[in-house]
N, C-alpha and C positions, 0 to 999 in steps of 0.2 A: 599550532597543531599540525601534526605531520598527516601526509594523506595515506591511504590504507589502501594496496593492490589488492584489487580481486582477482582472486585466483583460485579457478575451477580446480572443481575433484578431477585427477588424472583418469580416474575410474569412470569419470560420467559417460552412462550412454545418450549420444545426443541424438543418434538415427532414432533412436526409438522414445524420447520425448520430442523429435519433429515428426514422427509418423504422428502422436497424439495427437499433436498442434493441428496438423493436416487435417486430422478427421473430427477433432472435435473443434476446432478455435480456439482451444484450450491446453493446456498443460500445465499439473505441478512437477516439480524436479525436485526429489529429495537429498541430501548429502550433496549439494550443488557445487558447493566451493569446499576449497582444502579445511581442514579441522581449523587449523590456525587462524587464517581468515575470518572464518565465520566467526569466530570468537573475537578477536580483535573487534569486531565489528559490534559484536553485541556490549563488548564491553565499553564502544564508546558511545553507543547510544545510553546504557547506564550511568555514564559522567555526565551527559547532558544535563545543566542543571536546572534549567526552567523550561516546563512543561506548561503550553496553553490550552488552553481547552478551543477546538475550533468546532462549531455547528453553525448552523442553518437550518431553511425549510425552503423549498423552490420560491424564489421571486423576494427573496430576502436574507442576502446571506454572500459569502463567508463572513462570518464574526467571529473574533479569537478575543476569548475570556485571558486573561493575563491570570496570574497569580495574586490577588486580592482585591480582585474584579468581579463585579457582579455577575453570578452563576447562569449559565444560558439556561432558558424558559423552558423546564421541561413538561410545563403544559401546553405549548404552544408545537414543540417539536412532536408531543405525542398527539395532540389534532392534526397536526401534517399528515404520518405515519396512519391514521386510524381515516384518514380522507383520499388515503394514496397518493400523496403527492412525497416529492423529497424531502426527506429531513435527515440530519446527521449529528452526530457528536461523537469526537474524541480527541486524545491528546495530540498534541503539533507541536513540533520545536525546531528551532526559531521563527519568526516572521517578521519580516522586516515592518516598520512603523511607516516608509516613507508613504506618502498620501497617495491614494488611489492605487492601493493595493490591489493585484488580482490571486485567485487562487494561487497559478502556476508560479507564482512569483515567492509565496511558502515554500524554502528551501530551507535545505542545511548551510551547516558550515562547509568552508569552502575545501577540506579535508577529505569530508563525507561526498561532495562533488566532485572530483575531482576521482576520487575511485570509479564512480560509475560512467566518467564521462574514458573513462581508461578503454583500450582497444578491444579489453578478452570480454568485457563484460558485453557492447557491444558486438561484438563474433558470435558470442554465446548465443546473445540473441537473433541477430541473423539465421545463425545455424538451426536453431531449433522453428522461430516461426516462416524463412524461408523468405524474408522479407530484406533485397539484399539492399535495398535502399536506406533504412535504416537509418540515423546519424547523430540523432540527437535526441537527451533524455529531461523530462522536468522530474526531478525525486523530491522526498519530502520526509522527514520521521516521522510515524505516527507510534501512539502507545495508544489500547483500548483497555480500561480499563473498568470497574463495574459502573452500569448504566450508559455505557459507550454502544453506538451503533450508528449500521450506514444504510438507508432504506435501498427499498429497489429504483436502482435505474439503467443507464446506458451507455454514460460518456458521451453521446451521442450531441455533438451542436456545439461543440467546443472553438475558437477561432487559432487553439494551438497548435492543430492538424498532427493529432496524436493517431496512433495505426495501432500501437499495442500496449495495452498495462499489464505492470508486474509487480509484485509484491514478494518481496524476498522478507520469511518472516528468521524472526531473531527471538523468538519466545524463549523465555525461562521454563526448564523444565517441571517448574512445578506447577505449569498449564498443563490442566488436564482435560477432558472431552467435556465433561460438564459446565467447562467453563464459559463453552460457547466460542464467541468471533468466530467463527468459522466463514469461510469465504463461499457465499453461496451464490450459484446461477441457476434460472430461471427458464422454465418454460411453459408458457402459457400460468395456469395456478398448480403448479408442480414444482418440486425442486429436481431439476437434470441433476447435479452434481455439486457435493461439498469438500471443498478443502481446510481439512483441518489446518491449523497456524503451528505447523512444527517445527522447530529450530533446525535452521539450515536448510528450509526448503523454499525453492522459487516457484512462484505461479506465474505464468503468461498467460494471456489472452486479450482475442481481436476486440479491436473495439470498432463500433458500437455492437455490445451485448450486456442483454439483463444481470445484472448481480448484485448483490447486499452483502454485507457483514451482518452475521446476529447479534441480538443483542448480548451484553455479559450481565449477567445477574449479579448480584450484590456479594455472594460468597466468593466469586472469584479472589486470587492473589493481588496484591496490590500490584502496581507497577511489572509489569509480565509483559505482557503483550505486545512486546517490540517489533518494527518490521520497518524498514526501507520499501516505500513503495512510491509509484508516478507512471510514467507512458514513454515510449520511445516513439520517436516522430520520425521524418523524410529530413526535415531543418530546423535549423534552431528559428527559433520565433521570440 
């Protein structure tokens, strides 16, 4: 499998998604990368051919449902959720089997790694959150798909020594608003700001700060909700 350059829109304004970054922690950047690119990109998370389901709830968890594996608990993930504690579900491909898995260790193919660990993608990120230390990325694919979601947390206590997540979504366009995932943060019992999951747009933000993904309801499109997301760090760990 060949690996895929990312490569920014020539148009991107980056002062003005780092002035965001600056003032909120945050920023999404729409039309991020050249048309081609993004596409390439979505089109090979599409040939991914096995889709796991990965959930949890705090203090038990990552578990990935394989494909003809029994379905994670979702009365157990909706007492998490309704007790305010973490809980999660949705699709991840691939994870390796070797024993004593951790999260960050949920990656892709080494195709899909190999673009983000590329210079421009890192610049990018530099540039916009100001962060010139920067060096190194954990990424993962996820697909959300109906009854998919991410409660509210922080990133917050990780031993990866992540600085920033991002989330470069690869949505099919036939996501629409009512589909939900939207990428939410938090303040106090308020939502500060939502980012929709639009094709070819990147979200950054510091971490540790509040945020969830909503859940998707049942009507949504099947298989849509594509997105390259993980944390840029200081070093690799």
């Amino acid at each position: 499998m060949s690996a895929i350059a990312i490569v920014p829109d020539p148009a991107l304004d980056i002062a003005a998604a780092a002035e965001r970054f600056a003032e909120a922690g945050r920023a999404q950047i729409d039309r991020v990368l050249a048309a081609d690119c993004a596409e390439a990109l979505r089109a090979r998370l599409r040939d991914l051919p096995d889709w796991g389901k990965a959930w949890g709830v705090a203090g038990d968890g990552p578990h990935l449902a394989r494909p003809g594996d029994t379905a994670p608990d979702d009365a157990q993930l909706g007492a998490a959720v309704a007790e305010g504690r973490l809980a999660y579900r949705y699709g991840l491909c691939p994870v390796s089997d070797a024993a004593g898995e951790t999260w960050t260790d949920a990656i892709e193919p080494e195709a899909l790694l190999a673009a983000f660990h590329d210079a421009a993608f890192l610049d990018l990120a530099r540039a916009v959150t100001g962060i010139a230390s920067l060096a190194a990325i954990d990424v993962q694919a996820t697909l959300y798909e109906a009854g998919d979601f991410l409660s509210r947390h922080d990133d917050e206590g990780s031993d990866a020594g992540w600085r920033v997540a991002f989330v470069l979504n690869l949505t099919d366009g036939a996501w629409g608003p009512d589909c939900a995932g939207q990428l939410l943060f938090h303040d106090g019992d308020r939502i500060a700001e939502a980012f929709a999951p639009r094709f070819n747009s990147l979200a950054l933000f510091r971490v540790p700060q509040d945020h969830s993904v909503s859940y998707v309801p049942p009507f949504a499109p099947v298989r849509r909700r594509y997105a390259l997301s993980g944390w840029l760090k200081d070093r690799p760990c």
